[in-house]
N, C-alpha and C positions, 0 to 999 in steps of 0.2 A: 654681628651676631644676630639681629636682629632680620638682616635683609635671609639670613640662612636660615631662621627659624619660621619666615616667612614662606620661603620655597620650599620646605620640609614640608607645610603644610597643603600647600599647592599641588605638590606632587603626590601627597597622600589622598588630598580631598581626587583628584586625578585618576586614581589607581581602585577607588573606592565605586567612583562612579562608573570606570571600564568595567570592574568585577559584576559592579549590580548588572547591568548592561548585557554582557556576558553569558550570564547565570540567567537570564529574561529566557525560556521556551517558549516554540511557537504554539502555537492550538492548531488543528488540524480541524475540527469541528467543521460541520457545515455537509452545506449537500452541493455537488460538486458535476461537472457533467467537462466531459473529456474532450477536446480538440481535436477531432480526427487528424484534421491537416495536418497539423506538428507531432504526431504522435509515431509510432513506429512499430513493427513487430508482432502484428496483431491477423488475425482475418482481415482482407479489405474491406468487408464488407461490415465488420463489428461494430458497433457505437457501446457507448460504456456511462451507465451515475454509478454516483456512490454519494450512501448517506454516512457522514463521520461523527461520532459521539465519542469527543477527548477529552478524558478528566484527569487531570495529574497524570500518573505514566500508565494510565490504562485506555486503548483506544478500541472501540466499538465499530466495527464497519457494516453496511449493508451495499453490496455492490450488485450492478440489474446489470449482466451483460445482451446486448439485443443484436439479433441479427433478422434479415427478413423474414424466417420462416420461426423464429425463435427468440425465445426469452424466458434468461433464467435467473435467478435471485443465490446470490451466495451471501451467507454470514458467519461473520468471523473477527477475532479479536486479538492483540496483541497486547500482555503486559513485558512495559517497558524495566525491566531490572536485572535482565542481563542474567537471568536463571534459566537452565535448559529444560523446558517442558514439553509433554507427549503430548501429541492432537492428531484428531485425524482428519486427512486431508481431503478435500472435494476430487471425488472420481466421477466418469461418465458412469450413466445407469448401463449394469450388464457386464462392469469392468469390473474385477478385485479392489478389494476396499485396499488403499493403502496405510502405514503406519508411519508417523512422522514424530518429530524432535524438530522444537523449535527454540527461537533465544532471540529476542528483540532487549537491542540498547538503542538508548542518546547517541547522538555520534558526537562527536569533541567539541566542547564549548553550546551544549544543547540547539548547533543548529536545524539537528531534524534526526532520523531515525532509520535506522538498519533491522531487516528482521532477514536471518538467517535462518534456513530449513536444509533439512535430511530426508527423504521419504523412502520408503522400502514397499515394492510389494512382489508379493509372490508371483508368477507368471506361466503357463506352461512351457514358457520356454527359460524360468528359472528365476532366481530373484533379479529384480532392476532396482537400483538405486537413483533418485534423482537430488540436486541440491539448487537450491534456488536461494539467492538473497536478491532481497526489496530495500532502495533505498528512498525513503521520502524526506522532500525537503520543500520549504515555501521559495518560491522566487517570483519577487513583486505582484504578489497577491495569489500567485498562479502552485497549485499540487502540482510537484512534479513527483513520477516514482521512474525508477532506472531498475530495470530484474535483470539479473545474470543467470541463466536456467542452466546447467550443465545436467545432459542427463544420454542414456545411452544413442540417440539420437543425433547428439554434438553439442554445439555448448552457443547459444543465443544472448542475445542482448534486445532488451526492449525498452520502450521509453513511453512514458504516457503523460501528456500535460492536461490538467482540470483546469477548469473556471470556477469561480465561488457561482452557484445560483442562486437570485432572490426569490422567496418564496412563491411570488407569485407566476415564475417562470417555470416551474417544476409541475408535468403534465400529471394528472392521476391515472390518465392510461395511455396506452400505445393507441393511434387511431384504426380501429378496426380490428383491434382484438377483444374480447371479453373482458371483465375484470378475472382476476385468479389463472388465467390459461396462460398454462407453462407446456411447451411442447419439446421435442426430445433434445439433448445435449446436442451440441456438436462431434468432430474428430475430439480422439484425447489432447491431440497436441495443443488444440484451441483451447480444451477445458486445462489444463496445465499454466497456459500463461496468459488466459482469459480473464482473471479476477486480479486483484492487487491485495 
């Protein structure tokens, strides 16, 4: 009786500590700067930061897509609770503004996060639909995000892995640009699966 009341315990204190363990989310926070090499789906020519402010299930981005002749700033947020909200989505300048639905969850066992999107926009050659889900997840230290873009075009897959950067390796400007100079978008398809 004794040795059973024993192992009850064991397997409880056991089950107790998977749970807490379990239930532990990651943070996402941090400023982050992308691995071209490993990364995939993109411009060649793209490099990619991103500044992350994660509190509880609401994450904050600021993402600097850079290419030679160009550099743009997108910002944008996701709350995590799995409610479907309107936003509206980054277009190139000169294109129809699009209209969007969005829905970010946990994905099972709070290893990292899903955000689902819908966009619509008007077109002269009629409405376009596109759908894009973003998954992020930590793997040994490294942001990884996976987009699936379906949209009338066909239907892509991308891959981006981040590095954490220490502050002191995070440039305040591009070399040989001004501070503040933003110059024009790129193709839409670039602006579409350019930001995460």
């Amino acid at each position: 009786m004794r040795w059973k009341a024993r192992g009850s315990a064991v397997i409880g204190l056991a089950l107790a500590v998977g749970t807490g363990l379990a239930a532990q989310k990651p943070s996402f926070s941090g400023s982050w700067v992308m691995d071209r090499a490993r990364s995939f789906g993109m411009p060649g020519n793209m490099q990619q930061t991103m500044t992350v402010n994660h509190t509880a299930d609401q994450i904050d981005l600021e993402t600097k897509l850079i290419q030679p002749d160009n550099e743009r700033t997108v910002k944008d947020s996701y709350i995590l609770d799995g409610k479907e909200r309107e936003f509206t989505p980054q277009s190139p300048p000169g294109q129809p503004v699009p209209k969007g639905k969005r829905t970010a969850n946990w994905l099972p066992n709070g290893h990292g996060i899903v955000v689902n999107e819908v966009t619509t926009a008007e077109t002269p050659k009629g409405t376009v639909t596109s759908q894009l889900t973003r998954k992020w997840t930590l793997s040994n230290g490294e942001l990884v995000i996976d987009m699936y873009i379906d949209n009338p075009n066909g239907s892509f897959e991308t891959k981006r892995i981040f590095a954490k950067r220490r502050a002191e390796e995070i440039p305040l400007k591009r070399k040989g640009q001004a501070e503040g100079k933003l110059t024009t978008a790129p193709a839409l398809f670039s602006f579409q699966i350019g930001y995460c």
